[in-house]
Backbone as JSON Lines, residues from 0, in Angstrom:
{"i":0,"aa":"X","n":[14.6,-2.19,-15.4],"ca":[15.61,-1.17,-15.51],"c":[16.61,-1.34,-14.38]}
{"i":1,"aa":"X","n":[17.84,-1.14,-14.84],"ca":[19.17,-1.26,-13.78],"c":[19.43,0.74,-13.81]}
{"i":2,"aa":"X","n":[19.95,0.68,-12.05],"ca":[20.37,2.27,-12.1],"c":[21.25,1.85,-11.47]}
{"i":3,"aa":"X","n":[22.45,2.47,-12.45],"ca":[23.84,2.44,-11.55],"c":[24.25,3.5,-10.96]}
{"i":4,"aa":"X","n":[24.51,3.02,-9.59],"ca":[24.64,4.29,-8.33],"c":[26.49,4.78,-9.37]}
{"i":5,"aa":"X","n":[27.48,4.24,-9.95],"ca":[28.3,4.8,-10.04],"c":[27.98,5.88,-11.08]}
{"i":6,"aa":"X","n":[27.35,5.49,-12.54],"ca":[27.22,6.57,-13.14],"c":[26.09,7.35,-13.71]}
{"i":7,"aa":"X","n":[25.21,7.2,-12.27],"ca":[23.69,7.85,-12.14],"c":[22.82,8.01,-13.3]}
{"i":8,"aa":"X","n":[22.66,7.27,-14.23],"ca":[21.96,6.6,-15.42],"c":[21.38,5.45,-15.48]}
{"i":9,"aa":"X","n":[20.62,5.3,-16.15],"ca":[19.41,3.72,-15.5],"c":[20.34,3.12,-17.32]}
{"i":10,"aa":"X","n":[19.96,2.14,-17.49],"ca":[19.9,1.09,-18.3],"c":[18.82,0.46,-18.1]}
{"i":11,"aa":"X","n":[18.07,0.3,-19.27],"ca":[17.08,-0.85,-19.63],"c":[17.51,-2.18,-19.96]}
{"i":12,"aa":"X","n":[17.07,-3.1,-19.25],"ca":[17.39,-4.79,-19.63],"c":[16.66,-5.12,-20.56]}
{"i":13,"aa":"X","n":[16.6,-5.84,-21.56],"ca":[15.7,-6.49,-21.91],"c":[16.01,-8.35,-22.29]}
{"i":14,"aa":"X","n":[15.59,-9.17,-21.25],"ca":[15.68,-10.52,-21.7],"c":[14.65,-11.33,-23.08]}
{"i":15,"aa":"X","n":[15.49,-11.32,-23.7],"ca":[15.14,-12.28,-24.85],"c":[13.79,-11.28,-25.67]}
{"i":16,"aa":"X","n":[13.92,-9.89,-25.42],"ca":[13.23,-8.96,-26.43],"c":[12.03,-8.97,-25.46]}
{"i":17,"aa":"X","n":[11.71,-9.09,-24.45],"ca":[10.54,-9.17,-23.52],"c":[11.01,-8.02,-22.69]}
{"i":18,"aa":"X","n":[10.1,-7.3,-21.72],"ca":[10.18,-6.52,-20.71],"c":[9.7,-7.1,-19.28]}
{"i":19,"aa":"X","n":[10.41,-6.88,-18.43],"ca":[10.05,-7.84,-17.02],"c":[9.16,-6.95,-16.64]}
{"i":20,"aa":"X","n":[7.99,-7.6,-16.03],"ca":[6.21,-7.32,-15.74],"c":[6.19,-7.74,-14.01]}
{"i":21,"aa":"X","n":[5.85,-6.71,-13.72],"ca":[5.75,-6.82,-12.16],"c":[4.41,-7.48,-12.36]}
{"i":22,"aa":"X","n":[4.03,-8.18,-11.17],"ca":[2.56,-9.5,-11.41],"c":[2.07,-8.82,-9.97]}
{"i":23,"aa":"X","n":[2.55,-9.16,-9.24],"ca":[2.25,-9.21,-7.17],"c":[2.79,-9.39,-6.21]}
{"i":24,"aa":"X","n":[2.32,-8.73,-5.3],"ca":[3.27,-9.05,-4.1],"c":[2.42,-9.82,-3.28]}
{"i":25,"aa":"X","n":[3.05,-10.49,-2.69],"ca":[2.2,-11.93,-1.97],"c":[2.85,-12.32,-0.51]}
{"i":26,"aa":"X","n":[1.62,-12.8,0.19],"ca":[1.79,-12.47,1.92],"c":[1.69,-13.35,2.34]}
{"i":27,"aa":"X","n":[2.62,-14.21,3.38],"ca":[1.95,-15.37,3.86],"c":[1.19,-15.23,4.97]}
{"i":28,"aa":"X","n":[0.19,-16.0,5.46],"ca":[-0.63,-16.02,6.77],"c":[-1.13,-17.12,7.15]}
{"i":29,"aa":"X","n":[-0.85,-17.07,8.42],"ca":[-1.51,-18.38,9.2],"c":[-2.55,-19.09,9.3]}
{"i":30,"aa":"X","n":[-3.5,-17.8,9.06],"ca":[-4.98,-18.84,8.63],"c":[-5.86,-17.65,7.41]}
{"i":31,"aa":"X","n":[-5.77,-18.33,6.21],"ca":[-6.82,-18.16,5.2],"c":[-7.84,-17.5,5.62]}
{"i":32,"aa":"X","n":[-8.47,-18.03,6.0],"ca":[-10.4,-17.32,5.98],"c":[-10.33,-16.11,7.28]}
{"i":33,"aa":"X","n":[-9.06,-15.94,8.37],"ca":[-9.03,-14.93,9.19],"c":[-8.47,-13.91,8.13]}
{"i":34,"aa":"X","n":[-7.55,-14.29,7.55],"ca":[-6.91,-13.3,6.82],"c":[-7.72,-12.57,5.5]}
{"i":35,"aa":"X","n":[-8.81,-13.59,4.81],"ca":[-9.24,-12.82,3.99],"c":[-11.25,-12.33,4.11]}
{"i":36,"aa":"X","n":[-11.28,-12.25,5.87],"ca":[-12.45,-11.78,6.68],"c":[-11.81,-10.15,6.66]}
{"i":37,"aa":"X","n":[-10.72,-10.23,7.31],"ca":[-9.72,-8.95,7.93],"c":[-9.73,-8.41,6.38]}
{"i":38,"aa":"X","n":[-8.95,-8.52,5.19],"ca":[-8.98,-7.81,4.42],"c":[-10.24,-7.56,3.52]}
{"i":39,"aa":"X","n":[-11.54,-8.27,3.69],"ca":[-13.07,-7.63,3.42],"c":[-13.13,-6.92,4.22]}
{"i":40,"aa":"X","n":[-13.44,-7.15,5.3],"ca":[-14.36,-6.31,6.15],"c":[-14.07,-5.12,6.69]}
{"i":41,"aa":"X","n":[-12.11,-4.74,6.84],"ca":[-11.51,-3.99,6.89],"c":[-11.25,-2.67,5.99]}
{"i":42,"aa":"X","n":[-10.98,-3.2,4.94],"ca":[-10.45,-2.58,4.07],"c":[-11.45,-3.17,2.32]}
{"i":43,"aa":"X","n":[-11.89,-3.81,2.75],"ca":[-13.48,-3.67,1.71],"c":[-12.89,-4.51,0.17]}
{"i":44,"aa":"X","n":[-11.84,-5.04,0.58],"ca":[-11.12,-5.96,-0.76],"c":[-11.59,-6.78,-1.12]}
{"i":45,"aa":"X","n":[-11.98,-7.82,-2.19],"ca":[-12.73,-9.14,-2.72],"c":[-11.99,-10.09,-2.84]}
{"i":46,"aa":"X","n":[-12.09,-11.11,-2.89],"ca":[-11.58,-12.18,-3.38],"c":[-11.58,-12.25,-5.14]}
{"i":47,"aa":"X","n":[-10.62,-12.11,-5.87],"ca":[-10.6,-12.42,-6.75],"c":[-10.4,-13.94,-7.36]}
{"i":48,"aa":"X","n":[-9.51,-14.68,-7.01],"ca":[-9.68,-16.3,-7.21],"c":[-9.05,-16.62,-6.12]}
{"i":49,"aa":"X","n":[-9.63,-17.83,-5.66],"ca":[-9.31,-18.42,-4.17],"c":[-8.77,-19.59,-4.91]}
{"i":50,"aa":"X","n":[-7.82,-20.22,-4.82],"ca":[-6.75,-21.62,-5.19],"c":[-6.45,-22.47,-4.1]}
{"i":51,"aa":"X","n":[-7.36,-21.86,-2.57],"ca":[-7.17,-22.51,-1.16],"c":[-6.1,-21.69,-0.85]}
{"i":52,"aa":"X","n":[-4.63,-22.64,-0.98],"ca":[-3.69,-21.82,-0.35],"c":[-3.32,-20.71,-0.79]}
{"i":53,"aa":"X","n":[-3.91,-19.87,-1.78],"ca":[-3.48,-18.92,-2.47],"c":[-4.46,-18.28,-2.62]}
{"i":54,"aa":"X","n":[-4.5,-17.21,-2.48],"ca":[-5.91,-16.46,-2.86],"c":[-5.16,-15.5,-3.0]}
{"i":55,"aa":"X","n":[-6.36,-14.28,-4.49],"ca":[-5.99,-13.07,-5.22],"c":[-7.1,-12.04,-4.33]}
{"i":56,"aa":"X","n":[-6.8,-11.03,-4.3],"ca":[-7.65,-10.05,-3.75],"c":[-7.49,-8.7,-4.55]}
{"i":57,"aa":"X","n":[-8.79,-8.23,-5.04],"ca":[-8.75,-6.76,-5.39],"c":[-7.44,-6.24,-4.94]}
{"i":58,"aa":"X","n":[-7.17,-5.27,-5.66],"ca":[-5.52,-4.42,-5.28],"c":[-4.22,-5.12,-6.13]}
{"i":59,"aa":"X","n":[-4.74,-6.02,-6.24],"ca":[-3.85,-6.98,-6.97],"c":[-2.64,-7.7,-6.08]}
{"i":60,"aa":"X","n":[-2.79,-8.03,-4.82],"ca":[-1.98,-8.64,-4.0],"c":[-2.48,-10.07,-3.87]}
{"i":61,"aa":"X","n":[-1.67,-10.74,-3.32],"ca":[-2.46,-12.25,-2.51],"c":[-1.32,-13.01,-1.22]}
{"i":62,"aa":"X","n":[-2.32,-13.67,-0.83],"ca":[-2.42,-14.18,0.47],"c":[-2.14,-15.36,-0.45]}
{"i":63,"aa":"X","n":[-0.92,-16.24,0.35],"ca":[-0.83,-17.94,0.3],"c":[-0.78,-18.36,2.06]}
{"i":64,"aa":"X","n":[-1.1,-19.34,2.03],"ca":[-1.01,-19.84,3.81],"c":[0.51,-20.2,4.05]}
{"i":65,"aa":"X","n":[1.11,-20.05,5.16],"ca":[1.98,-19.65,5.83],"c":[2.9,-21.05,5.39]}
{"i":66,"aa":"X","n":[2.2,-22.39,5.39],"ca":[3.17,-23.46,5.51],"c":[3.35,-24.12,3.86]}
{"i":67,"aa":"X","n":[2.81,-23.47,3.18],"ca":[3.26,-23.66,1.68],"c":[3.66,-22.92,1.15]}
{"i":68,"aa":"X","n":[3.34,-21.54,1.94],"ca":[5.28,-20.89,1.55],"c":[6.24,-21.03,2.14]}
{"i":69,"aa":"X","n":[6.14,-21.39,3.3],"ca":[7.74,-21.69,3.84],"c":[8.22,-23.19,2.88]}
{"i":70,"aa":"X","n":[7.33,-24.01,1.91],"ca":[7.44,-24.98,1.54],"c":[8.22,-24.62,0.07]}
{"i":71,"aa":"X","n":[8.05,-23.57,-0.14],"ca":[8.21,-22.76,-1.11],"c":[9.66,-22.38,-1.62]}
{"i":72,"aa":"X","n":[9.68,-22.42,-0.1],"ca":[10.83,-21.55,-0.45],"c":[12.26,-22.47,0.84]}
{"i":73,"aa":"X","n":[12.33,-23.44,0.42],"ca":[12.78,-24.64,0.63],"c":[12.75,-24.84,2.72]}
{"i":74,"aa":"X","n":[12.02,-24.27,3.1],"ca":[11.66,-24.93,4.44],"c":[12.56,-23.73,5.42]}
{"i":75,"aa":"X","n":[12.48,-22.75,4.85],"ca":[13.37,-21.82,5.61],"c":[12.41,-20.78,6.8]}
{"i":76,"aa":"X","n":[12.72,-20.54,7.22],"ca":[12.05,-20.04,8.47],"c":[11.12,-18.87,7.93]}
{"i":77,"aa":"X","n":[10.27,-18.48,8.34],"ca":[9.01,-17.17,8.24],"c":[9.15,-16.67,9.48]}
{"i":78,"aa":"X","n":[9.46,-15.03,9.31],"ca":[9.02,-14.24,10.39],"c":[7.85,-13.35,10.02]}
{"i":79,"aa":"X","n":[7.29,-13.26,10.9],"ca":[6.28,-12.58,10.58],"c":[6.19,-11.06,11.91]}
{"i":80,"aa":"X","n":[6.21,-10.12,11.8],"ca":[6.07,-9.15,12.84],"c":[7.43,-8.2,13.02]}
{"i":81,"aa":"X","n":[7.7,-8.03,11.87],"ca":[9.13,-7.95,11.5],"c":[9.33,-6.37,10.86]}
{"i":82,"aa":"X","n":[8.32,-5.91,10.77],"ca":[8.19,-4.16,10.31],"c":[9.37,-3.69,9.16]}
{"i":83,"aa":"X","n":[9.36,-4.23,8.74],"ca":[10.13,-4.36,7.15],"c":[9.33,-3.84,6.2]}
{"i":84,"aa":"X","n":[8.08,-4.15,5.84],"ca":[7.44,-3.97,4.66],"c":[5.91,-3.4,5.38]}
{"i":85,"aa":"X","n":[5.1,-2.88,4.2],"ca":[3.96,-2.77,4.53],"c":[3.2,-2.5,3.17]}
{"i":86,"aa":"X","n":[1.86,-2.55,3.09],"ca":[0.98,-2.63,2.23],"c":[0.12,-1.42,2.32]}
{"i":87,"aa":"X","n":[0.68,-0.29,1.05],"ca":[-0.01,1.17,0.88],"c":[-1.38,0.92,-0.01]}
{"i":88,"aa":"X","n":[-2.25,1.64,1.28],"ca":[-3.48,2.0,0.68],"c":[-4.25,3.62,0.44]}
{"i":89,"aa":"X","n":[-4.68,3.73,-0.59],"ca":[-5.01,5.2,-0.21],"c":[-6.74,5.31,-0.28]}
{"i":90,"aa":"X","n":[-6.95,6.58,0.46],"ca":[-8.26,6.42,0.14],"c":[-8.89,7.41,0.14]}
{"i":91,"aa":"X","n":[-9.91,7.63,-0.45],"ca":[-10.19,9.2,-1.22],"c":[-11.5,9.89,0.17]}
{"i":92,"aa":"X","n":[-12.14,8.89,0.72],"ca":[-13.41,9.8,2.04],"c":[-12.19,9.24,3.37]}
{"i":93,"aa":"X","n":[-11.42,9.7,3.14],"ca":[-10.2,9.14,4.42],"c":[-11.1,9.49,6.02]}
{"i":94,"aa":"X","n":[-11.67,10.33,6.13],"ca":[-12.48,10.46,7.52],"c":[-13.46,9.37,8.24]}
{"i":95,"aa":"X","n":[-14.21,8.81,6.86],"ca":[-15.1,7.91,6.94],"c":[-14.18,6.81,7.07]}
{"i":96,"aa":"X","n":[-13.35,6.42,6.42],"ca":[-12.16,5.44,6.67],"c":[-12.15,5.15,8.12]}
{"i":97,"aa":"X","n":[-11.42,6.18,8.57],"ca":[-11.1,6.17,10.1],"c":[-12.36,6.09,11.16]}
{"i":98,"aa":"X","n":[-13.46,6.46,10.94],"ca":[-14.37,6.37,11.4],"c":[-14.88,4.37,11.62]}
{"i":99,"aa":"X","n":[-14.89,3.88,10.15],"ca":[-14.61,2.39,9.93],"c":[-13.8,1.36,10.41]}
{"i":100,"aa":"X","n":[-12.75,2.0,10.93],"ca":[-11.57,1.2,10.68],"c":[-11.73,0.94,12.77]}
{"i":101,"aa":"X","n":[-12.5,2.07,13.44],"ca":[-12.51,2.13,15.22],"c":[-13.66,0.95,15.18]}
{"i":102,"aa":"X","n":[-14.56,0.58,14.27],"ca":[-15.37,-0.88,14.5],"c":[-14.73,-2.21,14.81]}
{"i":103,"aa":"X","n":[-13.13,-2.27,14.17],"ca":[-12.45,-3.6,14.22],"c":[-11.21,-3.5,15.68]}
{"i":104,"aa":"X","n":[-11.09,-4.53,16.24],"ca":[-9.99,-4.66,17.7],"c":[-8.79,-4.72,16.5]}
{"i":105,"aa":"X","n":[-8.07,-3.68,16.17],"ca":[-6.95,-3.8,15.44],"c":[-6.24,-3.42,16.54]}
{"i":106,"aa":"X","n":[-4.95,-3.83,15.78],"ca":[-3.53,-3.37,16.6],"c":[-2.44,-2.33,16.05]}
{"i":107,"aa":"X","n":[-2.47,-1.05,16.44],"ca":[-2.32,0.31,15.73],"c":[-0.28,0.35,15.6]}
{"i":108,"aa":"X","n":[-0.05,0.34,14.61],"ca":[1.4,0.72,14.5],"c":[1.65,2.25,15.17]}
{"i":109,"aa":"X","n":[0.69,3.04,15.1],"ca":[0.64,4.47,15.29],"c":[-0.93,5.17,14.65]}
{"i":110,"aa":"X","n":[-1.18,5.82,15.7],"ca":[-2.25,6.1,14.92],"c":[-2.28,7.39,13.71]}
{"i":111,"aa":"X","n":[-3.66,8.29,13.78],"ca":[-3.66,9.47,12.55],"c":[-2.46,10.08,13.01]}
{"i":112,"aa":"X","n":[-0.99,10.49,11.79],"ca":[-0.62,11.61,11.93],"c":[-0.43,11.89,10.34]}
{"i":113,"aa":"X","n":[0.08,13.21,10.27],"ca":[-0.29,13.97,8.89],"c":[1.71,13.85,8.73]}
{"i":114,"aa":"X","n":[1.93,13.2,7.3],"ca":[2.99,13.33,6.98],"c":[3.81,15.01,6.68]}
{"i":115,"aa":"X","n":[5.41,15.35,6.6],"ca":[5.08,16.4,6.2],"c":[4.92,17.34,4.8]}
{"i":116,"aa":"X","n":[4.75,16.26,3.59],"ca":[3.8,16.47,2.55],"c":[2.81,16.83,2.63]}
{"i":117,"aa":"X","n":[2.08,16.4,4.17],"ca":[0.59,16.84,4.38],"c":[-0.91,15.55,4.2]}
{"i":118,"aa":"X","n":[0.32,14.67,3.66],"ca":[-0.77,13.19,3.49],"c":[-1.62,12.74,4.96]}
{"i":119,"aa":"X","n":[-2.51,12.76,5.78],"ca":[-2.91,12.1,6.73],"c":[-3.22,10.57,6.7]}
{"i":120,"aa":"X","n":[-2.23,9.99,7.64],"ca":[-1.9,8.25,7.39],"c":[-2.12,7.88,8.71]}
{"i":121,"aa":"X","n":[-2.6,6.29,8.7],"ca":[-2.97,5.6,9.45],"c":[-1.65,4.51,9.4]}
{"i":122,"aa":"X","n":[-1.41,3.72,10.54],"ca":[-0.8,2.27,9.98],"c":[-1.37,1.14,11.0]}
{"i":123,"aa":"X","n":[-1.51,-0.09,10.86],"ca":[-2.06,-1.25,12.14],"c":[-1.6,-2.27,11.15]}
{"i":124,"aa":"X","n":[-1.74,-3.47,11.73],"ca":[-1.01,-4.46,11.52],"c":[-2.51,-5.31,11.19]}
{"i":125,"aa":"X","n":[-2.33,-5.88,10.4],"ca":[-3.31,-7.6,10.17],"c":[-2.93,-8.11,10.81]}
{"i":126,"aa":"X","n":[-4.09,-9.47,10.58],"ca":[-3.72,-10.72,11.94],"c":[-2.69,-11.39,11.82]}
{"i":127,"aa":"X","n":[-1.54,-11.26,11.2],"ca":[-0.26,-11.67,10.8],"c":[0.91,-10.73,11.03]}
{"i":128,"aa":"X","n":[0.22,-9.34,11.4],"ca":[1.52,-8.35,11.68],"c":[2.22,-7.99,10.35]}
{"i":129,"aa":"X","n":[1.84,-7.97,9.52],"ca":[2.25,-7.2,8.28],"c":[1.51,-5.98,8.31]}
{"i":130,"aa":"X","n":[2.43,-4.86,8.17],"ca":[1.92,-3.64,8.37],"c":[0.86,-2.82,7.36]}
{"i":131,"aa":"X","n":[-0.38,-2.3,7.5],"ca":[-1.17,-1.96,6.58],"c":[-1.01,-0.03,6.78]}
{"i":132,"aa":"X","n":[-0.74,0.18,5.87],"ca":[-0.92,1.79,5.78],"c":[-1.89,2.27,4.89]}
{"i":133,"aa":"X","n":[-2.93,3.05,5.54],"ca":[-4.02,3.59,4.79],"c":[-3.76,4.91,4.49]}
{"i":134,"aa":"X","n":[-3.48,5.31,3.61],"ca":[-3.43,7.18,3.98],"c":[-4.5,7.92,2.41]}
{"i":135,"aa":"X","n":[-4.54,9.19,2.94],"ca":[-5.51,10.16,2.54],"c":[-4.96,9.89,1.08]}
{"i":136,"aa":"X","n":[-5.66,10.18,-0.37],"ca":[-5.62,10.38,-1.32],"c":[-4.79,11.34,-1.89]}
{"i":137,"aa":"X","n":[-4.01,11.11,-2.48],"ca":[-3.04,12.68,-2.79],"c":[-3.81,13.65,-3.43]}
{"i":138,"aa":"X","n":[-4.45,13.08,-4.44],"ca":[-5.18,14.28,-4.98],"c":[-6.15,14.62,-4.25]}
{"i":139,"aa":"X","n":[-6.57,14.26,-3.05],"ca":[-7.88,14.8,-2.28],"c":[-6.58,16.07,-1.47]}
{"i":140,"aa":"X","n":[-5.33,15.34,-1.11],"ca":[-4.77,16.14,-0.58],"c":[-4.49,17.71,-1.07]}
{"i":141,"aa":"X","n":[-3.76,17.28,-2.52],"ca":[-4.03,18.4,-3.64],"c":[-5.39,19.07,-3.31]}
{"i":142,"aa":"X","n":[-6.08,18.42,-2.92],"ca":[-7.09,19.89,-3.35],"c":[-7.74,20.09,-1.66]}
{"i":143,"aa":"X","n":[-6.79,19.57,-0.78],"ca":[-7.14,20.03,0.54],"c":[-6.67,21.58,0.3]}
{"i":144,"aa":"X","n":[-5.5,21.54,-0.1],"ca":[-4.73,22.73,0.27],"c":[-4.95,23.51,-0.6]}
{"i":145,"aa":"X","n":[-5.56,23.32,-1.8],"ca":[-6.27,24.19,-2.98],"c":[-7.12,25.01,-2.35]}
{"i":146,"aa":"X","n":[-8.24,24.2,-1.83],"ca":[-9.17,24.94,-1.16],"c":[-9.09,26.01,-0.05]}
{"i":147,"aa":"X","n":[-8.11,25.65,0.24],"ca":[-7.44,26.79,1.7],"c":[-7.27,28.19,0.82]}
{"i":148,"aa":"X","n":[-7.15,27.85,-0.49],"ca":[-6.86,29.66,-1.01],"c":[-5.21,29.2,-1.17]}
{"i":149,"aa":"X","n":[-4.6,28.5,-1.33],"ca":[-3.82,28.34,-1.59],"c":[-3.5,28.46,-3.26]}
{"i":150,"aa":"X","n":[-2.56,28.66,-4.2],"ca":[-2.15,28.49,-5.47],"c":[-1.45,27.59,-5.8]}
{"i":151,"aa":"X","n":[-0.97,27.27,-7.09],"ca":[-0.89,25.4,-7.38],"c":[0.34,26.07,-7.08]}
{"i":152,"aa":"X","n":[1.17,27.23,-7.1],"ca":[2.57,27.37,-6.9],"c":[2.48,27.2,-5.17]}
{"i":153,"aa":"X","n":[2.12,27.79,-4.37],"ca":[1.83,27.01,-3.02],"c":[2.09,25.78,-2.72]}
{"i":154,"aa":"X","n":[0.73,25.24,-3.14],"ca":[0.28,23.37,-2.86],"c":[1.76,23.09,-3.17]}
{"i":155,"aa":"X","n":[2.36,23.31,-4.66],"ca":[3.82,22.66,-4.85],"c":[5.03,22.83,-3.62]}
{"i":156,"aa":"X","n":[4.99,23.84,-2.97],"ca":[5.73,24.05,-2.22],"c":[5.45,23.47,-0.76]}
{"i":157,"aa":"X","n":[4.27,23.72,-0.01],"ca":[3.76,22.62,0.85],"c":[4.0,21.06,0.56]}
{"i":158,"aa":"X","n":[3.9,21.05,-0.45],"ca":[3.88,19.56,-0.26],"c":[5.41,18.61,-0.93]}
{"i":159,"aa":"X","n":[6.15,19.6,-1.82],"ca":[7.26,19.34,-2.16],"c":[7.26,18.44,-3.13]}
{"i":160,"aa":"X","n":[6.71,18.98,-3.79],"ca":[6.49,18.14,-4.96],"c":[6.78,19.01,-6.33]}
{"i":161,"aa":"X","n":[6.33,18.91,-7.5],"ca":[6.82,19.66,-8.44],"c":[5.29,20.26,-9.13]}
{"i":162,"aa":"X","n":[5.44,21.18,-9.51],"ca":[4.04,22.1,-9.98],"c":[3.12,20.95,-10.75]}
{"i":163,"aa":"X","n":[3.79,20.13,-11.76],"ca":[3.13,19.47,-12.95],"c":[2.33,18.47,-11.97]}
{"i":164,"aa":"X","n":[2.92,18.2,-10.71],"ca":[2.5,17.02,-10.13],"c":[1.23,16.97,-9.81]}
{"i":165,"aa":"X","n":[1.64,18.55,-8.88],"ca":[-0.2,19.03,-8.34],"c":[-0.73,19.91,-9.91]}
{"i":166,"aa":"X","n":[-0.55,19.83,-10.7],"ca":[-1.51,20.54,-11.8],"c":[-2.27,19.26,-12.34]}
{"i":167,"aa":"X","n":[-1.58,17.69,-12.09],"ca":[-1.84,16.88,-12.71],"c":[-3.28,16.26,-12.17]}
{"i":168,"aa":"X","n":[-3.09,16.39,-10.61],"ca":[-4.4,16.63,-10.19],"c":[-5.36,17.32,-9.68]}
{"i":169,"aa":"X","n":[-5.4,19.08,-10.13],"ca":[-5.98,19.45,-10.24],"c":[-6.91,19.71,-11.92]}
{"i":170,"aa":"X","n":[-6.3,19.67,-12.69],"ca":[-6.18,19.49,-14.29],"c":[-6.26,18.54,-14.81]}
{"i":171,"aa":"X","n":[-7.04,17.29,-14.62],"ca":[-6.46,16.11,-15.16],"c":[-6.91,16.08,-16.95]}
């Protein structure tokens, strides 16, 4: 889909009667087996197919090694540590998370703070400095503030979102 900022309406593309399919987003890193230790043991991801320089991981992302993508992409420079992008995770026992996450020497972008939606997020960097953000589950969040005695017309307003959003997970 194209949205044109002039006359605030999207248009649908369609090439050759097909719809364009998002596949993955893909990371380069310096060394393979550090990078996919850090995303097991960290963050509890699998290897889905390893190709050497390419490997798939649960979440549906992947790791290629650093010098066959710069090969890739005709020999042009890689920065890496560059706080541009980052990789959202959410997670539904977010306490136990954080509890997990003080076992590994990471390197903290910032530590717990609570967005002001109310999401509680983490961020640290992999051994490559691509930024990882873990944050609380929305619908756990939804029903943080449920439980307070709050009403779904509330939660909507705390969190700024629209009623259907939080009914969607409280109601599913």
């Amino acid at each position: 889909m194209i949205y044109s900022k002039h006359k605030r309406r999207r248009q649908l593309i369609i090439y050759g009667g097909n719809r364009m399919k998002y596949i993955s987003t893909l990371i380069s890193v310096k060394d393979m087996e550090i990078s996919k230790r850090f995303y097991h043991d960290v963050l509890g991801l699998d290897v889905i197919v390893d190709l050497g320089a390419n490997v798939t991981l649960t979440g549906g992302f992947a790791l290629q090694t650093m010098d066959t993508w710069q090969h890739f992409i005709a020999d042009k420079d890689v920065s890496l540590h560059n706080n541009a992008i980052e990789l959202v995770f959410e997670e539904t026992d977010f306490d136990t998370f954080l509890d997990h996450v003080k076992k590994f020497d990471i390197v903290y972008v910032h530590g717990l703070i609570e967005h002001s939606w109310g999401q509680r997020v983490i961020r640290f960097y992999d051994p490559d400095y691509h930024i990882i953000e873990v944050g609380e589950s929305m619908e756990i969040v939804v029903k943080r503030f449920k439980n307070t005695g709050m009403t779904d017309e509330q939660v909507a307003e705390r969190m700024d979102v629209s009623l259907e959003y939080v009914q969607g997970y409280l109601y599913p």
